[in-house]
FIBAVO-636187 format. One record per atom (N, C-alpha, C): x, y, z. Coordinates in steps of 0.001 Angstrom, whole numbers, plus 500000, padded with zeros to 6 digits. Example, Ala and Ser with C-alpha at 12.3 -4.5 7.8 and 13.67 -1.06 7.14 Angstrom:
! residues 2
513190494310507800/512300495500507800/513200496700507800/512850497750507080/513670498940507140/512900500030507870/
! end
This chain:
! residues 336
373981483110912465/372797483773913055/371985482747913835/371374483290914673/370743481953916001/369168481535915365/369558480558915386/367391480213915192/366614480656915554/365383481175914926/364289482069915350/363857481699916563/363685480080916416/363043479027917785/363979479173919293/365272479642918765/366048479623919732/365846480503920890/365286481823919987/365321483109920564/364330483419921423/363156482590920704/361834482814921873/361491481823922749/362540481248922851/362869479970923971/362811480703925058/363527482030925378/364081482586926605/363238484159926083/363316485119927316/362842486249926641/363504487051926000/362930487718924929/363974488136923907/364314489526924490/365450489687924036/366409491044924309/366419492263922783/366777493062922902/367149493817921991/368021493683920772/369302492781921819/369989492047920754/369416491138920016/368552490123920424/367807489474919468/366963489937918571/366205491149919107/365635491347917755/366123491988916311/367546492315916929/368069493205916006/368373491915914538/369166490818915449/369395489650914820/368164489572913658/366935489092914461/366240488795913581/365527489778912699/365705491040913058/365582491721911774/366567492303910753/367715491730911492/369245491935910709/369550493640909924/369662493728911428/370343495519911652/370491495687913170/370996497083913329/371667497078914020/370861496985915658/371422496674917242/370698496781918221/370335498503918691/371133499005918244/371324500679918547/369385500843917982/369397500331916444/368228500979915563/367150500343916350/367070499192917031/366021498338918021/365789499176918266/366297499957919536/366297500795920807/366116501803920210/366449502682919331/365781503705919164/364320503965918213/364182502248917996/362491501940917484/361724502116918885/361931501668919561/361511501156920833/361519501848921824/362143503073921646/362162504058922372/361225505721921646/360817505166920519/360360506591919982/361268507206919190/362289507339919278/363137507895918466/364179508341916987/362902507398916856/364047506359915110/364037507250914213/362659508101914353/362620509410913141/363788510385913410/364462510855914553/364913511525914598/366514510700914189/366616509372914221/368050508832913502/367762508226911896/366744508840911500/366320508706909985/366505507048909752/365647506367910602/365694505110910504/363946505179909455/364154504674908257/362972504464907466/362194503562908140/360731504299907678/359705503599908507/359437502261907967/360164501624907062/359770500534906761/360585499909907811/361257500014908086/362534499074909188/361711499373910632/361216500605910574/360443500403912217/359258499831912229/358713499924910814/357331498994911197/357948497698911513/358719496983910921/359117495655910804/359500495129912212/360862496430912694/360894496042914216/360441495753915011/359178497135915472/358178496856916378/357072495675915833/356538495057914700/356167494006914394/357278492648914959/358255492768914573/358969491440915472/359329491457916787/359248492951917401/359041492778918587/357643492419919760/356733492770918750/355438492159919447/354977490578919485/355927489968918109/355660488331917698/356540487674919132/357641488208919032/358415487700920280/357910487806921375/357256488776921916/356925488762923330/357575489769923843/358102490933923242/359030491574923869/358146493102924213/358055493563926006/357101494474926090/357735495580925869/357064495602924416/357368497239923585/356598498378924492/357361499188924639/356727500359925036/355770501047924307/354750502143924537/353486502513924152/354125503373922724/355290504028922924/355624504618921369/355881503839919963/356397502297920665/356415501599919687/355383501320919395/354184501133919938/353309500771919650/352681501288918604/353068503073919044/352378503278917890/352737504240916520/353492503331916006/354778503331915042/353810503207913929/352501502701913598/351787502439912663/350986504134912734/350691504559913717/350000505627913022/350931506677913114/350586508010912302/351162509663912558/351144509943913577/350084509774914589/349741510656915643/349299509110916922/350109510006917777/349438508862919371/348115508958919624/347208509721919568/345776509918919800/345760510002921323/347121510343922057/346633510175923336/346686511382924072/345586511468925221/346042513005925430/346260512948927135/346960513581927702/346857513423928856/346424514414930053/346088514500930969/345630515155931914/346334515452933331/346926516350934194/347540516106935218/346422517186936576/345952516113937256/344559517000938523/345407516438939913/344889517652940940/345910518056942398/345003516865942690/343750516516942917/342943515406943659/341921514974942796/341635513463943764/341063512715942985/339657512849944533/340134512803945121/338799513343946596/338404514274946866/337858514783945568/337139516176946009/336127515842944101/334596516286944705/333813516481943564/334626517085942233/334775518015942291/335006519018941547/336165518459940254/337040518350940930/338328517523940608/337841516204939669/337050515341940737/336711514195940170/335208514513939296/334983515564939090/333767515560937975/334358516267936910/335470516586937192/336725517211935492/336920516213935285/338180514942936151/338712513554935249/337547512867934487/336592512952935051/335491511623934568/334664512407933076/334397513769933375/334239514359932061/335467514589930786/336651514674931579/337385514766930753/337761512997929417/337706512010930747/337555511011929255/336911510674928711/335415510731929145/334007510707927773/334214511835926721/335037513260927353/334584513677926009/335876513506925138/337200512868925734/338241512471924928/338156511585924231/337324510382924477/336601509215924004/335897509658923016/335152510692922982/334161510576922064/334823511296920824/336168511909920947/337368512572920077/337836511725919362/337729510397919443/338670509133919457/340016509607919472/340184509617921347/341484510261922158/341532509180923082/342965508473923584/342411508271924392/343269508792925383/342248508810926720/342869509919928123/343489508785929087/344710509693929265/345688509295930673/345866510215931786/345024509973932867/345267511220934084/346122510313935165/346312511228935580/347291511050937122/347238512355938172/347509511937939379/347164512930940080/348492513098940748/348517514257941255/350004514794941906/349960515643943251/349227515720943780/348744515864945435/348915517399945153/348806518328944476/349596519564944354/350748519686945298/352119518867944619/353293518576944656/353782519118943944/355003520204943485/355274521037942134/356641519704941850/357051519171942507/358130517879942064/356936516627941297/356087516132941912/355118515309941068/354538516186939999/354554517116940059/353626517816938590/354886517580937711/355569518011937646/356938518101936665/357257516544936267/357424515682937357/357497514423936908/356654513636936053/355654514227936342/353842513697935899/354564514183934299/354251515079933937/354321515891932684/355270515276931979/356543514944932283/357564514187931658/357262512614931542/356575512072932314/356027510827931844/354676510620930725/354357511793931107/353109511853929797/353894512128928737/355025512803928688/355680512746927363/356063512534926594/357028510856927511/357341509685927503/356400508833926723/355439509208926646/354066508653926489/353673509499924981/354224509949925154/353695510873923289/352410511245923643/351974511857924843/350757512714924325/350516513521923080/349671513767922594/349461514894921830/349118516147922410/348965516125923722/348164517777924258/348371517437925596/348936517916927092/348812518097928268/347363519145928421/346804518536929702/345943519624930272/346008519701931574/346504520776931855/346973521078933435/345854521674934288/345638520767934823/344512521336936013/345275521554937632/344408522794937658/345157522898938893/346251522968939531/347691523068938380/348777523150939233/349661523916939463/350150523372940707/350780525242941326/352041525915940391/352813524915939745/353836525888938693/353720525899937107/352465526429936641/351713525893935137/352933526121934304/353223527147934594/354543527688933396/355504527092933249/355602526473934363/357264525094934046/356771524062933252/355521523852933309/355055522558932341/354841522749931294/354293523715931056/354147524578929613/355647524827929082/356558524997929150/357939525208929245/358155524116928623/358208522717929749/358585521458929139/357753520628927957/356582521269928060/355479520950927064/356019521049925543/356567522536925695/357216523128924627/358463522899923943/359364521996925242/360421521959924700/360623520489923832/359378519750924287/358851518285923509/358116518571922770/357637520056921960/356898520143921100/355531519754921551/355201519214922301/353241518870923024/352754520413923551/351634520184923366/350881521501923600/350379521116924740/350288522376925537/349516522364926732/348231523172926805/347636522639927807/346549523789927564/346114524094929624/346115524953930111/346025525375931716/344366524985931697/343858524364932846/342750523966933475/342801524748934943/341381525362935394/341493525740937079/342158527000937291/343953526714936676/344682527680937498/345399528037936134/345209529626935972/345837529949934755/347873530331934840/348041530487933454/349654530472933309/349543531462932393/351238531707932325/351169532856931147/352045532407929880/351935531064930107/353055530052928678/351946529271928186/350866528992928150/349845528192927807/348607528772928011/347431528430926719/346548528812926731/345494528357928337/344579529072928309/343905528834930042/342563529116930107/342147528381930470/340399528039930934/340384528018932152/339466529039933154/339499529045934325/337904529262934432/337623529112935739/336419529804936102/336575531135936648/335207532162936195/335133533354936639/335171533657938105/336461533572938387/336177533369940158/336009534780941014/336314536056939932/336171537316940278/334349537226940934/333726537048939751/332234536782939576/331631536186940620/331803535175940179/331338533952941085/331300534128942887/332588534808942972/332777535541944487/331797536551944742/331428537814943747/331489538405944158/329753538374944377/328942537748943486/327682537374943632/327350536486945206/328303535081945293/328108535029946399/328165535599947733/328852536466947817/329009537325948795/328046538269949195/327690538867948038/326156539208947895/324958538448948756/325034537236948065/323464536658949040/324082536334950818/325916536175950712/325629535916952292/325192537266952676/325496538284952720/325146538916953153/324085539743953411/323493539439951664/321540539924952407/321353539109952906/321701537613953101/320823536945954136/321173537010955636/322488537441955852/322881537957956949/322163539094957773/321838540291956761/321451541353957162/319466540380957145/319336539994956383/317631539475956725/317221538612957780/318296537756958226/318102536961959154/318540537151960612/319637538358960760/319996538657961607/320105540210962132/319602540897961244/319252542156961090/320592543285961553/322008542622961616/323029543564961262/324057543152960347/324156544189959393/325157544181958362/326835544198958839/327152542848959288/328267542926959674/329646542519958546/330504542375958361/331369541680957412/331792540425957715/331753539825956396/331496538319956631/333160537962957231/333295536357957209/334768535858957308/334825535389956103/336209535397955619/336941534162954264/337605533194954526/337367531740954784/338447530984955050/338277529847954048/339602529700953914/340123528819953332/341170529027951626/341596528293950996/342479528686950012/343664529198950458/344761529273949447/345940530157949743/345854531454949262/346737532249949891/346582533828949721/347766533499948087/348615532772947982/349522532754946845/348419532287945273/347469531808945529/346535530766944503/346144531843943702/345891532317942530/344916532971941624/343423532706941983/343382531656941890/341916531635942443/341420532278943985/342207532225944796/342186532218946083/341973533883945523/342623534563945245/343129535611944809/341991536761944020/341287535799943081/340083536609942540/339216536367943297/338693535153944476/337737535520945141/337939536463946172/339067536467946856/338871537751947782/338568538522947281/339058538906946129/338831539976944968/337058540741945256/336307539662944610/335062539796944695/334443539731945715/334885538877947319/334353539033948295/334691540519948802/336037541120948733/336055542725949030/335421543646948232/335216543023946768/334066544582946012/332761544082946968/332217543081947022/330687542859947258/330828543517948405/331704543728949590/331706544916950710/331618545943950919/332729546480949938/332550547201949431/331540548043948841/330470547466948097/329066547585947954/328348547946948745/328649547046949488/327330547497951116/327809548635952074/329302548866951697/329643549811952558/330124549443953927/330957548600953603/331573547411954989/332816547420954698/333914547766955254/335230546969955803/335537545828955975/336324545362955406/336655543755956101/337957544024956726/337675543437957835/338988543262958655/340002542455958588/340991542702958732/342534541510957973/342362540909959196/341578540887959947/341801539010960860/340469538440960386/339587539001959797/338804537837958930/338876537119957900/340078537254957051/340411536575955803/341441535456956325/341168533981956478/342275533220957383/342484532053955667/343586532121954751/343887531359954345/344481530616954140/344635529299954793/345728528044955355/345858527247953980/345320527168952979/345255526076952513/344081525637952230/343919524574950731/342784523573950886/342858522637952111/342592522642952783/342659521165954064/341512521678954905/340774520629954798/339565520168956143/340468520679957431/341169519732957902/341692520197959268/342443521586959791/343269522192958715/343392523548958305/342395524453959271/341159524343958022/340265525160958433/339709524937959718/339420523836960132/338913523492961200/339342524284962531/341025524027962528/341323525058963538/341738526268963205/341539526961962024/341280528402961872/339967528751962487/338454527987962125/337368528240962787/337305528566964637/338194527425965117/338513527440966578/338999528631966737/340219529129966065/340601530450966805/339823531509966449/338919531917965231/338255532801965371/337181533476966033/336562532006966981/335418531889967861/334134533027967086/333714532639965922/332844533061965339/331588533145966602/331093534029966370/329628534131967254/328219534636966615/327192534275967489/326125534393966358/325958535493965761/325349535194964451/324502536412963619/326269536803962647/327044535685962655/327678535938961728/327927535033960618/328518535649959433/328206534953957878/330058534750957706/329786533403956848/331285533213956259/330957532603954918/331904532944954229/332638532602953015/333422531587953136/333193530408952314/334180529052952686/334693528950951206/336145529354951457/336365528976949672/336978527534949758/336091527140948889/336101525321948277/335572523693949239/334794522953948933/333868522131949321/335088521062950761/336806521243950541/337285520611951029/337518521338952439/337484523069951938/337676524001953430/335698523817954316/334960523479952916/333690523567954191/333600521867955147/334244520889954508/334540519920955888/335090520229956967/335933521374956952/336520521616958417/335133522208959093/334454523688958180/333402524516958636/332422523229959474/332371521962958837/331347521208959244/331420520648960616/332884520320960509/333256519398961455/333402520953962943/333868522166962496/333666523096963480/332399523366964572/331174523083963542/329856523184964018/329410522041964776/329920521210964560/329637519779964939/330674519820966468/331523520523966218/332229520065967705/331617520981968673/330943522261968523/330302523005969677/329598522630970472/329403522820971522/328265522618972848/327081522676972637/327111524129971854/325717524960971184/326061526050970084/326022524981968737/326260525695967217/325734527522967192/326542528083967234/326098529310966496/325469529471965534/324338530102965550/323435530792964716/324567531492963290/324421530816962318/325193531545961447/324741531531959716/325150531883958973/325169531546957483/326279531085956972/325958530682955438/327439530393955470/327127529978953558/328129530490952778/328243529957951351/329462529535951068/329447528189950297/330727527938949436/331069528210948144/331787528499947809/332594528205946235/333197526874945941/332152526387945246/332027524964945003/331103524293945528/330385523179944908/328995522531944744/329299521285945491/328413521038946060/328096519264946534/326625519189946307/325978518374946335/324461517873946056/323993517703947648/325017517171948286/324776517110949852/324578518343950728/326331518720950612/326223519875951457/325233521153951268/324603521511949759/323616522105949755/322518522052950662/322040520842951388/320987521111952324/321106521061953768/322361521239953895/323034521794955639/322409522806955557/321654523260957098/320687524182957518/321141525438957381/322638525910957537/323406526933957544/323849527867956744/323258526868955393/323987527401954002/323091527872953489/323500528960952998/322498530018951901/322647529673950092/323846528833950293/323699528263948808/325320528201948113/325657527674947206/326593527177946605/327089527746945710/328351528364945216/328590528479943573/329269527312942605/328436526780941960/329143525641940634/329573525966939696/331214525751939543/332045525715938584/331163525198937579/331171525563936201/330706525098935060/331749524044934280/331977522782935037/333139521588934579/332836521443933090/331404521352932568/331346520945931233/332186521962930342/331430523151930417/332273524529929598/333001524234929813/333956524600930903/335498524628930926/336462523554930028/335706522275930220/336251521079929493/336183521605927628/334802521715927504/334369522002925675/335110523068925321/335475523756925931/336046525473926059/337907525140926038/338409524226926362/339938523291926539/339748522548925062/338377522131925002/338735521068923453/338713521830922588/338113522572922763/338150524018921222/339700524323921270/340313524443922242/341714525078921581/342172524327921480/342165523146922185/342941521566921313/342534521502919654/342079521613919237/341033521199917896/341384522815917358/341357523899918086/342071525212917335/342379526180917807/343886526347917621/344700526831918153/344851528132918258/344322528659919300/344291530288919244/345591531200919013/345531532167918812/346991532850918571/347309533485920224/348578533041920616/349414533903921835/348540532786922871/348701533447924348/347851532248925352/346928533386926400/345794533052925334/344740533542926013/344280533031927404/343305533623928171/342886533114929574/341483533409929284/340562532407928815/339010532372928680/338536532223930171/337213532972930618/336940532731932389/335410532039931967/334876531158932636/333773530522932705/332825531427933556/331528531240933286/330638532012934393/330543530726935281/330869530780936462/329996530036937708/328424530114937812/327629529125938143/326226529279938491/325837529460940169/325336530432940272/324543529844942188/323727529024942478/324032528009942988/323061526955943528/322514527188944828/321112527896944622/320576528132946305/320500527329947350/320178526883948426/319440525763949164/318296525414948507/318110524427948413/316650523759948208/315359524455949388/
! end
């Protein structure tokens, strides 16, 4: 057998540690990989392993690591963006209040890519989460799927599924109130009740989906038609919208609906490129602190990020029966 001194001369291998814990290299690797419970390797031999593999220098992976406790404590998170409020006021709430779980949080972002979401999810797995939380992504049910087939629980954020429990915002609601004030302020400021525009989101999105929802009852209400060339949905993208705005050649004394803070950068950058801005209104779904006091806007709806988050840890912490879809109320944030 080789000298202990010998071994950490050079960097140690698998084969060496097996040496020095005198068994086999197979049982290393499947210490070291997570797997040892399932080859009924006694935990006294894996504590020992991953202990001589940390004396050596040898970079154990995060499962070995944590071979000393029952549970990884780790939970992970998978969000479409990290440049957009909304998004980035879920990650940043999401690890204070995982922190304060004594959890600790791993996010990553996946551009809403359905090949990076899937990959994402399998590396958190890799990772022994204890719980996925899927925000926002476009194929929830495949992750929930794979969630399941590693035994990790998932739980849907944003965009609901029908394999995992789901926390969304009331986006029926939330639409349909805003739609409401564009349009009394439409009819108050411009004195005809015309039907607003919708741009932005995908027509495939659930969300996209319950706000038209509510932007057609609130018309409904007033006793308005909306016309199928006023609903233009390209996508979240600034530039998207931007030249949807161009071809619609909005003119004054009319109101739009901007679904989400990334479709009202195009709205912005639209107004900004005119000769002479049209007289218009205009509300989003979704909050900025900024864009609230653009002259144009009648006011904001804010996702409730905290609920939604406390409302995700409750079913982490207890487990509802079947996979419910809880909806958050949105708040209206007027103009100042």
């Amino acid at each position: 057998m080789a000298d202990d001194d010998e071994i950490t001369a050079k960097r140690p291998t698998i084969y060496d540690l097996a040496q020095i814990a005198g068994t086999s290299a197979s049982a290393v690797s499947s210490v070291l990989n997570g797997t040892w419970k399932k080859r009924r390797i006694s935990a006294r031999l894996a504590e020992r392993i991953s202990r001589i593999a940390e004396e050596q220098g040898y970079a154990v992976n995060l499962p070995a690591r944590m071979l000393r406790r029952e549970r990884s404590r780790v939970i992970g998170m998978i969000i479409p963006k990290y440049d957009n409020r909304y998004f980035g006021a879920i990650a940043e709430r999401f690890e204070t209040m995982a922190r304060e779980r004594g959890l600790f949080p791993v996010i990553t972002c996946t551009q809403r890519e359905p090949a990076l979401e899937v990959e994402a999810a399998r590396e958190m797995m890799s990772y022994q989460v204890e719980c996925l939380i899927v925000t926002g992504a476009t194929d929830p049910d495949r992750i929930a799927e794979l969630c399941s087939a590693a035994r990790v629980r998932a739980i849907n954020l944003d965009l609901p599924g029908g394999r995992a429990p789901s926390v969304v915002s009331d986006n029926f609601a939330g639409a349909l109130e805003l739609t409401r004030v564009i349009l009394s302020r439409v009819r108050a400021d411009f004195g005809t009740p015309a039907p607003l525009y919708f741009i932005g989101g995908r027509a495939q999105d659930n969300n996209t989906r319950e706000r038209l929802r509510g932007f057609t009852a609130a018309h409904h209400e007033a006793g308005l038609a909306v016309p199928e060339g006023n609903c233009l949905m390209r996508g979240y993208s600034a530039a998207k919208t931007l030249s949807a705005m161009a071809e619609l050649g909005i003119a004054d004394g009319s109101g739009v609906f901007v679904n989400s803070t990334i479709a009202l950068e195009g709205v912005v950058r639209w107004l900004h490129d005119q000769p002479i801005p049209p007289e218009l209104r205009f509300g989003c779904f979704d909050w900025d602190p900024f864009a609230v006091f653009l002259p144009q806007n009648v006011g904001m709806m804010q996702q409730d990020v905290a609920a939604m988050l406390s409302t995700a840890f409750q079913l982490i912490e207890s487990p509802p029966e079947g996979v419910p879809t809880i909806r958050i109320p949105c708040r209206f944030r007027p103009r100042p």
